[in-house]
C-alpha positions as CSV (number, residue, x, y, z in Angstrom):
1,X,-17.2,21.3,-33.5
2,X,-16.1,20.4,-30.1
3,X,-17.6,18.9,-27.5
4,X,-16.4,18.2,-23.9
5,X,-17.9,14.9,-22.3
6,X,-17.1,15.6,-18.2
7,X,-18.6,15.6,-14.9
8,X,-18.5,19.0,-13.1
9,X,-16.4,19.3,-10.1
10,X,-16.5,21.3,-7.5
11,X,-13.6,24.2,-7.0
12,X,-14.7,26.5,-3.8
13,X,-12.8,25.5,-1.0
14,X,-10.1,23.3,-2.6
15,X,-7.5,23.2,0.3
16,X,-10.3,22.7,3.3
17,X,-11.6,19.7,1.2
18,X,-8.4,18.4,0.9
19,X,-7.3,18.8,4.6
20,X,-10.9,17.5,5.6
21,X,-10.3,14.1,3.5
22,X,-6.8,14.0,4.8
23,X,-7.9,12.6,8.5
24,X,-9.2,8.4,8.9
25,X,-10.7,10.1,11.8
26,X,-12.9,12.6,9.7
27,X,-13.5,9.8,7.2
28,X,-14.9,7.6,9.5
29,X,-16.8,10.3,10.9
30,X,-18.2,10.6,6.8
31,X,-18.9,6.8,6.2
32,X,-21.1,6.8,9.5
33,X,-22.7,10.1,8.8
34,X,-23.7,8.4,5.3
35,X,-25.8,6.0,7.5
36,X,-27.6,9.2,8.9
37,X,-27.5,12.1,11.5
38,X,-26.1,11.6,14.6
39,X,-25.2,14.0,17.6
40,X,-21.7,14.4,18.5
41,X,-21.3,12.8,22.0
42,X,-23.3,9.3,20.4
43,X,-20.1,9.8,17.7
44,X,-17.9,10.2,19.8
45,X,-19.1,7.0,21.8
46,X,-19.6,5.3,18.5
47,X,-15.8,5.8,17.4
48,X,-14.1,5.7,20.6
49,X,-12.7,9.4,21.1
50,X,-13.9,11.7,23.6
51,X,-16.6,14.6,22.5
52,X,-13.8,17.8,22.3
53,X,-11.6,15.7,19.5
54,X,-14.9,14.9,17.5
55,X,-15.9,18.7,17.7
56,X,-12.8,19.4,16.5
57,X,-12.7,16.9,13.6
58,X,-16.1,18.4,12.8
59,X,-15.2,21.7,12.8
60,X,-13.0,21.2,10.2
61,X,-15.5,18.8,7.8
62,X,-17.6,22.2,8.0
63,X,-15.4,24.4,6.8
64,X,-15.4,22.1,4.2
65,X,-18.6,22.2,3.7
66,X,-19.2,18.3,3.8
67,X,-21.2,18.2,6.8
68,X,-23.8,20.6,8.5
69,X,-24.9,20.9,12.5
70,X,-28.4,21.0,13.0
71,X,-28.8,22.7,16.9
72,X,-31.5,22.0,19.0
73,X,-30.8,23.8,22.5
74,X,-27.1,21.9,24.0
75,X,-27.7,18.8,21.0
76,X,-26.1,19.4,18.6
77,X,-27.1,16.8,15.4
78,X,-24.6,16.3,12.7
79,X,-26.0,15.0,8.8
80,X,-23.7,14.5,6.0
81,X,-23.7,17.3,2.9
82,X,-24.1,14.4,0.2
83,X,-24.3,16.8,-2.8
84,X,-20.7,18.2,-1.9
85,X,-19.2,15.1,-1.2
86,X,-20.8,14.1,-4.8
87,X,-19.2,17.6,-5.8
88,X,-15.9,16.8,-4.1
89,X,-15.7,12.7,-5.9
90,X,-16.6,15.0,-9.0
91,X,-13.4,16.6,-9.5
92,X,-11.9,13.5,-10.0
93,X,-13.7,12.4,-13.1
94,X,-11.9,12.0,-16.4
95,X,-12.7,14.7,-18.8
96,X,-12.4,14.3,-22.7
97,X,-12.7,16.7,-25.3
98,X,-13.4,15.6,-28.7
99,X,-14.2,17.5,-32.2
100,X,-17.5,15.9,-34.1
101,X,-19.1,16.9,-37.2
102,X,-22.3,18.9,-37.1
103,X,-25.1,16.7,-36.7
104,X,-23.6,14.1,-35.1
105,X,-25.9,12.1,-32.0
106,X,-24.5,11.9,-28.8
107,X,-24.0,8.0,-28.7
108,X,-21.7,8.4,-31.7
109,X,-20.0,11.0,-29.9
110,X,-20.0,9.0,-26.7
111,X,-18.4,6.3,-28.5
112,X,-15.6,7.7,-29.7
113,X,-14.1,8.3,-26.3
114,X,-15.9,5.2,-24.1
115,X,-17.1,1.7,-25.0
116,X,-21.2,1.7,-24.9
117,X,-23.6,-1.0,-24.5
118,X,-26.8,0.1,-25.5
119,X,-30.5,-1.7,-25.4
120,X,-33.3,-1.1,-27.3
121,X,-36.7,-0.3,-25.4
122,X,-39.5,-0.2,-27.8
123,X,-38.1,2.5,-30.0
124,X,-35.7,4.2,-27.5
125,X,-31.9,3.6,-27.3
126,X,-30.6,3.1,-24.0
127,X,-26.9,3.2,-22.5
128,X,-26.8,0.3,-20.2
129,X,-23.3,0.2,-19.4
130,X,-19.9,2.9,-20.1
131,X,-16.2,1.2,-19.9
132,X,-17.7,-2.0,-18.5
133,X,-19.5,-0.4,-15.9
134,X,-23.3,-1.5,-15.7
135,X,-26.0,1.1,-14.4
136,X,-28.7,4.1,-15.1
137,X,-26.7,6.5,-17.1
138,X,-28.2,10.5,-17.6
139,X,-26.9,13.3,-19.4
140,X,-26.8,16.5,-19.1
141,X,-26.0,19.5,-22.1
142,X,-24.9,22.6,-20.9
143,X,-25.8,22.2,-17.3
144,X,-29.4,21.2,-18.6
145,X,-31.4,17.6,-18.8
146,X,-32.7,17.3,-22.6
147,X,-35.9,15.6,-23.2
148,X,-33.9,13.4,-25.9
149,X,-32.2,10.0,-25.9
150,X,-28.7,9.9,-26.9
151,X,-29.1,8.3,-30.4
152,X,-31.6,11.2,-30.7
153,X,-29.7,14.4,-29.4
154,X,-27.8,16.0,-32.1
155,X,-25.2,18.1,-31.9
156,X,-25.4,21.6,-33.9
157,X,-23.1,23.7,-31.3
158,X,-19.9,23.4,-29.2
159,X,-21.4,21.6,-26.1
160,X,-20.1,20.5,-22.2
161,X,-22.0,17.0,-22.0
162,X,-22.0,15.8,-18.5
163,X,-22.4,12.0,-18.1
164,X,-23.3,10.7,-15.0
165,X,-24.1,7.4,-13.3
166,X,-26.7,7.1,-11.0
167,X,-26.2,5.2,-8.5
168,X,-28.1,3.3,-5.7
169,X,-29.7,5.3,-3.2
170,X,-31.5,3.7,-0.1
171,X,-32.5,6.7,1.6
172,X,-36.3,6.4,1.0
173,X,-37.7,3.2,0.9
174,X,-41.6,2.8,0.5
175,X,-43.4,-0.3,1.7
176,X,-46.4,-0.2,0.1
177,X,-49.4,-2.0,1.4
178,X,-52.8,-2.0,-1.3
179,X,-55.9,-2.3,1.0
180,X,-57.6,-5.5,-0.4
């Protein structure tokens, strides 16, 4: 039986994503639009260049689908596409492909191509850090999130296991005040 552990890239638009990373410009443009929307002329004051060259820089981070313009009359307001830059760091991601017996778990499975740290939470067995790297770790099978942990999902058929990392996100923070 095989089974692929990977993360899913992303393939539309290969040479536009490449030729939109390829610029400091449009990555600069990227690690402020990470911080939140913004209309051009403020990023064009922000980084220095006049309002046409940012246009043109954004233009081309379109195209590549990493960013989208929001219009609102002559402002224009430009956010950041997360999920395809998440798509786009994808595509980098090691992929293995291993063979297990039938009936094997997915932490055995796991194990045999990454070193695992796992803690016990009552009676659940959870990852806590891949390859040295500590964190929140999901899975998906077949594109899907299983309502199993991994010492508990077995596989029965070939399988693409998607292992992922969350990672910190500070988007929405909620100060929450209890009336006393």
């Amino acid at each position: 039986m095989l089974v692929n552990i990977t993360n899913n890239g992303m393939n539309a638009n290969g040479g536009k994503l490449f030729r939109a990373i390829s610029s400091d410009t449009r990555l600069s443009i990227l690690e402020r639009l990470s911080e939140g929307e913004v209309h051009i002329s403020g990023l064009a004051r922000e980084l220095g260049i006049s309002v046409p060259v940012v246009a043109k820089h954004v233009r081309i981070l379109e195209e590549a689908e990493l960013v989208e313009r929001k219009k609102f009359g002559n402002l224009h307001m430009i956010g950041i596409r997360l999920n395809n830059v998440y798509s786009l760091l994808d595509q980098f991601a090691e992929n293995s492909t291993l063979e297990v017996e039938k009936g094997t778990n997915l932490l055995e499975a796991l194990k045999t191509v990454a070193a695992v740290e796992v803690t016990k939470v009552g009676d659940m067995t959870k990852v806590v850090s891949t390859d040295g790297e500590e964190g929140l770790y999901l899975y998906e099978v077949n594109g899907k999130f299983p309502d199993k942990t991994v010492d508990e999902f077995i596989f029965e058929d070939d399988a693409v296991v998607e292992w992922k990392k969350l990672i910190p996100v500070t988007k929405k923070r909620l100060l929450v005040n209890v009336k006393k």
